[in-house]
C-alpha positions in Angstrom: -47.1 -56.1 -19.0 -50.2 -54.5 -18.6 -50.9 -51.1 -21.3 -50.4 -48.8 -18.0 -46.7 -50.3 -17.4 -46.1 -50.2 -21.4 -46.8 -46.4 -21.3 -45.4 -45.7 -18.6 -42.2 -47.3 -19.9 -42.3 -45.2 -23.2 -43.4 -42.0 -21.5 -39.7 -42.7 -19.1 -38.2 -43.8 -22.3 -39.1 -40.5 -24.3 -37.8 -38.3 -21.1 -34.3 -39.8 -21.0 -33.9 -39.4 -24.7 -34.5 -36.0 -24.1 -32.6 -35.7 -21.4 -29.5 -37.7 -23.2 -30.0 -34.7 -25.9 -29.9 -31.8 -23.3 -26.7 -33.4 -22.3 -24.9 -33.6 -25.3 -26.2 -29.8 -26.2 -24.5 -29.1 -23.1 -21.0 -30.7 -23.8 -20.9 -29.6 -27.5 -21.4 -25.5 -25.2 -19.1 -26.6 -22.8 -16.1 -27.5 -26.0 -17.1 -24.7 -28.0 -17.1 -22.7 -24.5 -13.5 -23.2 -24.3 -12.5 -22.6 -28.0 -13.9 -19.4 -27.7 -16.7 -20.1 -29.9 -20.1 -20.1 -28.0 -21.9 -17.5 -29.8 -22.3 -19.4 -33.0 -24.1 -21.8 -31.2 -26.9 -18.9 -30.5 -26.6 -16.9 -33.6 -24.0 -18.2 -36.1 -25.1 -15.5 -38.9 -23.9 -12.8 -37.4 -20.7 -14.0 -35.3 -18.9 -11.2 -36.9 -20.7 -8.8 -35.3 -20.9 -10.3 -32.0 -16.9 -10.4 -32.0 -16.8 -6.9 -33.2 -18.3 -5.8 -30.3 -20.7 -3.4 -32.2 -23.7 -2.3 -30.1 -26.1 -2.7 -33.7 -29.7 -3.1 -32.0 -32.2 -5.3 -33.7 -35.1 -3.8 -36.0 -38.2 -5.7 -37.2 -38.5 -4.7 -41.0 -41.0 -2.2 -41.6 -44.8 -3.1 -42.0 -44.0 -6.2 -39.8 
């Protein structure tokens, strides 16, 4: 194979990996979708808040 074909090949490769990952991320949303347990995917420190259903807003710290 000539360097062009070999690169070619890996640059394909690399994109399917990638792709093969997207896909998974998107079944493991899909389970936890149905469990009821999506937004510890996002922001699983502060799933207790999310479930409360508080409307806390987000502040940078101060001097940041």
């Amino acid at each position: 194979m000539t360097p062009l074909v070999e690169f070619t090949s890996y640059q394909i490769q690399l994109r399917l990996d990638a792709l093969d990952r997207v896909r998974a991320q998107l079944q493991t949303q899909r389970r936890l979708g149905s469990l009821g347990d999506v937004d510890q995917l996002w922001n699983p420190s502060h799933t207790t808040t999310a479930q409360a259903g508080t409307r806390q807003e987000c502040h940078p710290p101060e001097g940041a």
